[in-house]
PAKOL-982899 format. One record per residue (C-alpha): x, y, z; residue number from 1. Coordinates in steps of 0.02 Angstrom, whole numbers. Each point is the difference from the previous one (the first is absolute). Layout:
BEGIN
+--------+--------+--------+-----+
!      x !      y !      z ! num !
+--------+--------+--------+-----+
!      X !      Y !      Z ! NUM !
...
+--------+--------+--------+-----+
This chain:
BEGIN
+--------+--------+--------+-----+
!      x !      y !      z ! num !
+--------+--------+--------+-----+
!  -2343 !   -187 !  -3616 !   1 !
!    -40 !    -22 !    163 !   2 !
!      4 !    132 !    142 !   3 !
!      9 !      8 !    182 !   4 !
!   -204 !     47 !      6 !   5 !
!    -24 !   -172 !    -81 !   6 !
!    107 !    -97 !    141 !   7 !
!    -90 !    110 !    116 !   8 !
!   -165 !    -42 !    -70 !   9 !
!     45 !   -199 !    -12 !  10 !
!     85 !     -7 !    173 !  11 !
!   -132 !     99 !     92 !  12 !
!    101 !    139 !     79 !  13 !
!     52 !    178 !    -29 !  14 !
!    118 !     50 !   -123 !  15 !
!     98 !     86 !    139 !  16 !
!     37 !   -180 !     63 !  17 !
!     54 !    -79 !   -162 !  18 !
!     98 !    150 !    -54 !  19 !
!    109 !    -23 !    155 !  20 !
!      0 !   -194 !     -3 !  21 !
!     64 !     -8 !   -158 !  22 !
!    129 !    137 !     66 !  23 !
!     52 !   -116 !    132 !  24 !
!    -35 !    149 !    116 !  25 !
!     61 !    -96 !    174 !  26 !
!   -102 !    137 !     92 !  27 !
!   -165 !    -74 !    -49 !  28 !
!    -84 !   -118 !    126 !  29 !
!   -117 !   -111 !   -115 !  30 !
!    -14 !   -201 !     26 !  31 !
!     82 !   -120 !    -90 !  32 !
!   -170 !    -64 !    -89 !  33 !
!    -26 !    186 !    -42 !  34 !
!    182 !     13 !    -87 !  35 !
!    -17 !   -158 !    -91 !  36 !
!   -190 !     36 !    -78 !  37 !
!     99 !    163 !    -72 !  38 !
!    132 !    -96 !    -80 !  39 !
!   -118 !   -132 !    -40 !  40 !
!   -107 !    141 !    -85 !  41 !
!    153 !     75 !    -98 !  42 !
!     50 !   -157 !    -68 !  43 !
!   -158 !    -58 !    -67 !  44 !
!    -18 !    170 !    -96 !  45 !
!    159 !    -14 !    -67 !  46 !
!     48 !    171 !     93 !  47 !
!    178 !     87 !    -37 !  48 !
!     73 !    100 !    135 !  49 !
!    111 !    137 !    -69 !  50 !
!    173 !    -44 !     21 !  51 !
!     70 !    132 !    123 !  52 !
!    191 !    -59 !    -17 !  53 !
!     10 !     54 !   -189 !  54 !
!    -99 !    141 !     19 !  55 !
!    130 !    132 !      7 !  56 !
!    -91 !    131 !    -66 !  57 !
!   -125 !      8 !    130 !  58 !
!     28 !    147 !     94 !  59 !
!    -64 !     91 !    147 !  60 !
!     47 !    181 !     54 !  61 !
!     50 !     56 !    163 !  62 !
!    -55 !    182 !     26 !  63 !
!     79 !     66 !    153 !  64 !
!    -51 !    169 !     80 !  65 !
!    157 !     40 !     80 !  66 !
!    154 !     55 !   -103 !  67 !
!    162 !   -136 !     27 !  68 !
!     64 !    121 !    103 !  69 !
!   -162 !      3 !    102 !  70 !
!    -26 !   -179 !     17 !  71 !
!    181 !    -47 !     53 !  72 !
!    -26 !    129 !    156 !  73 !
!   -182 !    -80 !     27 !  74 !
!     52 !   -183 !     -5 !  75 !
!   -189 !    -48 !     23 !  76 !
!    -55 !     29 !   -166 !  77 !
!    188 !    -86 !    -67 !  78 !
!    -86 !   -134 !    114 !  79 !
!   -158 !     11 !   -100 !  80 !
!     85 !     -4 !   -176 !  81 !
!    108 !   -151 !     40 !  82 !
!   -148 !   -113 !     50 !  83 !
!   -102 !     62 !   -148 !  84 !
!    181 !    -47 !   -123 !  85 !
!     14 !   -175 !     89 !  86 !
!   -175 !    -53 !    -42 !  87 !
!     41 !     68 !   -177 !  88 !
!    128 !    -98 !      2 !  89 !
!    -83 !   -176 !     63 !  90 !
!   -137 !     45 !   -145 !  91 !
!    144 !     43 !   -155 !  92 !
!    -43 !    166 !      6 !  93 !
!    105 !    123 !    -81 !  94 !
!    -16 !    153 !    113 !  95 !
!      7 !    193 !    -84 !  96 !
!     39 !    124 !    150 !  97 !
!    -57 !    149 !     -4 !  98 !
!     51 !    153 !    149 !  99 !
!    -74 !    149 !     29 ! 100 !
!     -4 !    122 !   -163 ! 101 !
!     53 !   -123 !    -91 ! 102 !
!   -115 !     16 !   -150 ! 103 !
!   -119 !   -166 !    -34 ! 104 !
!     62 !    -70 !   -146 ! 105 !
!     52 !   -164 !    -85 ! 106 !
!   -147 !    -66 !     88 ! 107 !
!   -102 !    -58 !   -154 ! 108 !
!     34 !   -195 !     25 ! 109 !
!    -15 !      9 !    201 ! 110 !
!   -137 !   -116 !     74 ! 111 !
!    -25 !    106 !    159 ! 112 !
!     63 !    130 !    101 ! 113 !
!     53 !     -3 !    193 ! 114 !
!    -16 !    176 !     52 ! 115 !
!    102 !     27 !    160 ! 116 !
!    -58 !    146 !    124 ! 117 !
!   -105 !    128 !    -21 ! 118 !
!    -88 !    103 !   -160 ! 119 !
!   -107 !    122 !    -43 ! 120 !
!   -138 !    -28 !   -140 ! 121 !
!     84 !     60 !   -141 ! 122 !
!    129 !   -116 !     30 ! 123 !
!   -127 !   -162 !     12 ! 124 !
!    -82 !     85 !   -154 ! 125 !
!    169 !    -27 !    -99 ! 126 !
!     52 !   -177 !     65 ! 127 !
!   -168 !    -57 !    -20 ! 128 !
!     30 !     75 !   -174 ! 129 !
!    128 !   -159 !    -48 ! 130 !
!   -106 !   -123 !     66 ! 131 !
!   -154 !    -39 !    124 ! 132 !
!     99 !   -118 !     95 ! 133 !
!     80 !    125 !    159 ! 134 !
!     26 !    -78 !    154 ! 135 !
!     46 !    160 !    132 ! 136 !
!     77 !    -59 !    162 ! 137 !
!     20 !    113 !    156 ! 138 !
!   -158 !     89 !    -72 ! 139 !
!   -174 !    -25 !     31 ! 140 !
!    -82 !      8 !   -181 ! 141 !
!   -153 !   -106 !     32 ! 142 !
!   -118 !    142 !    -13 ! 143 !
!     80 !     65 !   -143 ! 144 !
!    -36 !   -169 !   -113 ! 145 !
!    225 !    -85 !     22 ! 146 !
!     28 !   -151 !     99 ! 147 !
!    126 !     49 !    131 ! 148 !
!     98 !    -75 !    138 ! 149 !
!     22 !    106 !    172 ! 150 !
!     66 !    -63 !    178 ! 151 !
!   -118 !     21 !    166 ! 152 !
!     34 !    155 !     50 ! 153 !
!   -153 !      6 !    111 ! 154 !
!     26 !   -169 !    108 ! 155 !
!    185 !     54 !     11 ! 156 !
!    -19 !    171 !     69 ! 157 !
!   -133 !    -70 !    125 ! 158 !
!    104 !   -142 !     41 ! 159 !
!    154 !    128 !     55 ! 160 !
!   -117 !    121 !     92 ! 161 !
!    -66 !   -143 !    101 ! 162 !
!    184 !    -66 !     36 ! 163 !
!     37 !    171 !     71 ! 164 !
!   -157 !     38 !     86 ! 165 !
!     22 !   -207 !     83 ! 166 !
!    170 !     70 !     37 ! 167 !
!    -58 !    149 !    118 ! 168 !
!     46 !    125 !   -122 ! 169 !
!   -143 !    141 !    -37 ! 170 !
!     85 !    126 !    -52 ! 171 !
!     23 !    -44 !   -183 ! 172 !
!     57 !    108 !   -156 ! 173 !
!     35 !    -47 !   -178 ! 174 !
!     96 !     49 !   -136 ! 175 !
!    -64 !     -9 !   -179 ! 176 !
!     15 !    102 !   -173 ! 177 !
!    -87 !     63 !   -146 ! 178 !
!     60 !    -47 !   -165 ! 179 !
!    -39 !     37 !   -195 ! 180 !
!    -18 !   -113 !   -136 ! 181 !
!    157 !     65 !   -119 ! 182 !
!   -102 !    106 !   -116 ! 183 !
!    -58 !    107 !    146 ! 184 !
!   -180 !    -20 !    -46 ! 185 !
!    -42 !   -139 !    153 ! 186 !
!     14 !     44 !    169 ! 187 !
!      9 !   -146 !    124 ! 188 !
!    -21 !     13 !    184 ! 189 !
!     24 !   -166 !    129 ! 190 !
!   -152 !   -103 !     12 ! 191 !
!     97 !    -63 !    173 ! 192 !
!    -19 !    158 !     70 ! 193 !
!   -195 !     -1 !      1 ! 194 !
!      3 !   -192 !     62 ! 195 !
!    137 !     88 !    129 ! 196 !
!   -140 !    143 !     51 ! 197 !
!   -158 !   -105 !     18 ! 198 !
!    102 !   -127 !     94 ! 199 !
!     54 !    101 !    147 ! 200 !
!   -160 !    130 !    -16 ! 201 !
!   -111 !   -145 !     48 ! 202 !
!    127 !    -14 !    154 ! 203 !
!     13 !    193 !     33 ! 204 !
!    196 !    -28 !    -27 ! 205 !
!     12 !     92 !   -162 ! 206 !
!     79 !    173 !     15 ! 207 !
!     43 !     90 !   -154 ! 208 !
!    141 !     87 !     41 ! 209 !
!     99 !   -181 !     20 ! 210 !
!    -33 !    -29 !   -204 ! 211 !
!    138 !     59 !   -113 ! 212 !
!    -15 !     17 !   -173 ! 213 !
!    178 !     -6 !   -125 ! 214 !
!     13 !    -77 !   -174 ! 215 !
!     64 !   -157 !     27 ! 216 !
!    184 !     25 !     34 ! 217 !
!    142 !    -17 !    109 ! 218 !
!     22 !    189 !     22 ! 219 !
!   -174 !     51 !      2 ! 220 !
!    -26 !   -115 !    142 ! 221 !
!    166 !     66 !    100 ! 222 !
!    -78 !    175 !    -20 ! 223 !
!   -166 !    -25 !     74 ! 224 !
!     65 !    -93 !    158 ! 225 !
!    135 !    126 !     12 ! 226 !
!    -95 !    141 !     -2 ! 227 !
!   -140 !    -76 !    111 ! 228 !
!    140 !    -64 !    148 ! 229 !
!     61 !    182 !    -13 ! 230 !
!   -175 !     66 !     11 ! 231 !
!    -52 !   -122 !    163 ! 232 !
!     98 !   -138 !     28 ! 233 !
!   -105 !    -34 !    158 ! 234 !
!   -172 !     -1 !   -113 ! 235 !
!     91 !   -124 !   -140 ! 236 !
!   -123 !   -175 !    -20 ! 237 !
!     97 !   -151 !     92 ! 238 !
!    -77 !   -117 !   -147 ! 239 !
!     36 !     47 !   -179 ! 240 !
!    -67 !    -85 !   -170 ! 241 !
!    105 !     38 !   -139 ! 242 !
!    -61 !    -18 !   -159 ! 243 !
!    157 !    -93 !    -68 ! 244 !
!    181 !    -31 !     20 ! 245 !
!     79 !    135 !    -66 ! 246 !
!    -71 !    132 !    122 ! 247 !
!      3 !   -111 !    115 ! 248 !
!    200 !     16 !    -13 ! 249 !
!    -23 !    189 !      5 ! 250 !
!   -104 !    -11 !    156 ! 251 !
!    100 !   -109 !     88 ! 252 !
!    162 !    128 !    -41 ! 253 !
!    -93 !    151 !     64 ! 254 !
!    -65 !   -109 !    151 ! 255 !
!    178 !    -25 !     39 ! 256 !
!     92 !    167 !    -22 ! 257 !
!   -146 !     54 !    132 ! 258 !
!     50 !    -94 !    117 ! 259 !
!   -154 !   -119 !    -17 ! 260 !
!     32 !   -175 !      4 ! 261 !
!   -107 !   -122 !    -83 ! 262 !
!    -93 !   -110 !     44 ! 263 !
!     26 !     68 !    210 ! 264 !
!    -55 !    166 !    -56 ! 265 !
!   -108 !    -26 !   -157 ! 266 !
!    -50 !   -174 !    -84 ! 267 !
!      2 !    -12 !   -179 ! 268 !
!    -71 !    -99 !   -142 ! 269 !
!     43 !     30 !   -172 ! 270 !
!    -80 !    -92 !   -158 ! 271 !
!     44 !   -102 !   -135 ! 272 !
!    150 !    -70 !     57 ! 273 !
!    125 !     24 !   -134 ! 274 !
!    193 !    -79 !     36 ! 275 !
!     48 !    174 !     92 ! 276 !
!   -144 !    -35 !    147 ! 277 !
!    122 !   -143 !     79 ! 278 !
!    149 !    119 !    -18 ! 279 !
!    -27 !    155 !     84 ! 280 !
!     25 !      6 !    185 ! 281 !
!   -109 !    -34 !     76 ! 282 !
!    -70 !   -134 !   -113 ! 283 !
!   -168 !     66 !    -84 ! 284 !
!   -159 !    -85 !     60 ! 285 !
!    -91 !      4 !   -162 ! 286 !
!   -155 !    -63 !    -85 ! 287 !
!     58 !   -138 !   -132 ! 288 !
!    -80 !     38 !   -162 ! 289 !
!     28 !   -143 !   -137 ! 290 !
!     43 !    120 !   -122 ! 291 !
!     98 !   -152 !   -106 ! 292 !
!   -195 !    -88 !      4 ! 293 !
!    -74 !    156 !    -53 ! 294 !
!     96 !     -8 !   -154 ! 295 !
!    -24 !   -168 !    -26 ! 296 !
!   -199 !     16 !      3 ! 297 !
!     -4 !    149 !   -127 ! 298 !
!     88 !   -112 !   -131 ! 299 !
!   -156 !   -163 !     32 ! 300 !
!   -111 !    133 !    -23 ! 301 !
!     63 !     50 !   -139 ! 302 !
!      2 !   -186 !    -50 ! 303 !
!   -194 !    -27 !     33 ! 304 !
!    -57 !    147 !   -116 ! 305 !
!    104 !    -46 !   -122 ! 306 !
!    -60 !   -200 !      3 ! 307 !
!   -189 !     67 !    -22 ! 308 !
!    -84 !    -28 !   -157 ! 309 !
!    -18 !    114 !   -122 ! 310 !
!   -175 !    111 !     38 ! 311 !
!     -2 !    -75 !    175 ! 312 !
!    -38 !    147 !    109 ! 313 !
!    142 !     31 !    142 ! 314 !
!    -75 !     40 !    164 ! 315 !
!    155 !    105 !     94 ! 316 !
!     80 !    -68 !    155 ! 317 !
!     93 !     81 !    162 ! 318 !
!    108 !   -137 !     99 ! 319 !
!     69 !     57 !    186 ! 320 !
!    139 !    -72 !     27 ! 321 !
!     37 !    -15 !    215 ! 322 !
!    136 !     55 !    103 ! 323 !
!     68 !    -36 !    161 ! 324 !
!     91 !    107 !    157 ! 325 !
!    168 !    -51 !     20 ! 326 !
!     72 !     49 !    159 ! 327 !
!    186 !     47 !     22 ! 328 !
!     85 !    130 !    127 ! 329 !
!    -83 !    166 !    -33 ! 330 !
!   -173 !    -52 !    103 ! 331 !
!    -13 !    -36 !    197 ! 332 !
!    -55 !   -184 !     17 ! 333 !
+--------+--------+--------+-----+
């Protein structure tokens, strides 16, 4: 029977390519000529596709780090889960979800894993356990052998640093958290805030009493600005970076019972963008991160390895996915 390595080998290209031709994968910019020596290829060699629509019992499991409860008050990682079930969906998946301490089983027929957030090694160990094919996104796992998809979190915090600093604002703080994967043995500190530090170091603008460290939430957030407007409200930054929506919200409550009024008094810029940024007043300015695309990518990831022939060796990939400031009332203009 003929494989996708033989059409490869006939047609003259990688296997990549005619694993996502024969997917119809619309993302794909090959020419025409290029498309048609695939199909060309795979009809000489008599090649079957499996047929995805009767395939009910593939499977792929979801593995989410937060707990429901979590993930509904974080609606960036619901974000993340939807686009990774709608590309299940456009591939007849069936999709296992799994939430955090939920024990991993009923796996034994899955043919991958999308692992959503953040986890320590034991935790890899035991997905990796059910099958080689992981895909982790919002994780960097390159160096530790698992493809992975991650947003820009270095060209995004330059990007808002530089729209302050263009701005005439220098005296710039940010607000960003600490977190644990859920067994407690991973400790994970924000990669923005060193892209934050070097940024404004190389411009003698970084000051570390303007950086506030919480653990991601609304209230953490509203304690740290509270307590630093009580402290010196004079000495607060009149830029602030906020490492996403939710403390954004608490910051901007704090901000106001101070008297403080954004953006006149301090510009803000939260990230990722979830459905609350356009709601609060003022509007959040926020960094747009695709977190629907994310999703999506993990599950053609998970795609390629599994289209690979038998014994062919899988060389592990990381894919960035961009984002882009969007600019709304809580920044001067």
């Amino acid at each position: 029977m003929a494989t996708i390595k033989d059409i490869a080998h006939k047609a003259g290209v990688s296997i990549t390519t005619v694993s996502r031709v024969l997917n119809y994968d619309k993302s794909l910019s090959v020419s025409d000529l290029t498309r048609k020596k695939i199909f060309q290829a795979a009809e000489a060699l008599d090649y079957t596709k499996k047929k995805r629509a009767s395939s009910t019992r593939d499977s792929i499991a979801i593995v989410q780090w937060y707990s429901e409860q979590q993930e509904l008050d974080d609606l960036y990682y619901l974000s993340i889960r939807m686009g990774v079930e709608k590309q299940a969906e456009r591939y007849h998946y069936k999709v296992k979800r799994y939430f955090a301490g939920d024990p991993l089983t009923g796996m034994d027929d899955v043919k991958g894993i999308v692992a959503i957030g953040k986890f320590s090694d034991a935790q890899i160990e035991e997905m990796q356990a059910v099958t080689d094919n992981v895909v982790f996104v919002d994780f960097d796992t390159l160096a530790k052998g698992q493809d992975c998809v991650v947003t820009d979190f270095d060209n995004s915090t330059k990007s808002v640093l530089k729209y302050f600093i263009d701005h005439g604002l220098k005296r710039i703080g940010m607000i960003s958290g600490v977190e644990y994967s859920n067994d407690h043995q991973l400790k994970i500190t924000d990669h923005r805030f060193d892209v934050f530090k070097n940024y404004l170091e190389k411009r003698s603008l970084y000051d570390p009493a303007n950086v506030f460290v919480g653990d991601y939430t609304l209230q953490s957030s509203y304690d740290l600005v509270n307590q630093a407007l009580k402290s010196s409200k004079e000495s607060f930054p009149n830029a602030l970076f906020v490492s996403n929506d939710a403390m954004a919200v608490g910051a901007l409550k704090a901000l106001h019972e101070n008297g403080v009024k954004v953006p006149d008094d301090v510009s803000l810029v939260s990230f990722n963008d979830t459905a609350v940024a356009k709601y609060v007043i003022p509007s959040l300015s926020a960094v747009k991160v695709n977190t629907g695309k994310m999703g999506e990518v993990a599950v053609r990831l998970l795609e390629m390895v599994d289209a690979n022939p038998d014994g062919e060796e899988h060389t592990p990939e990381k894919v960035v996915v961009a984002t882009r400031l969007i600019e709304r009332e809580s920044v001067k203009k």
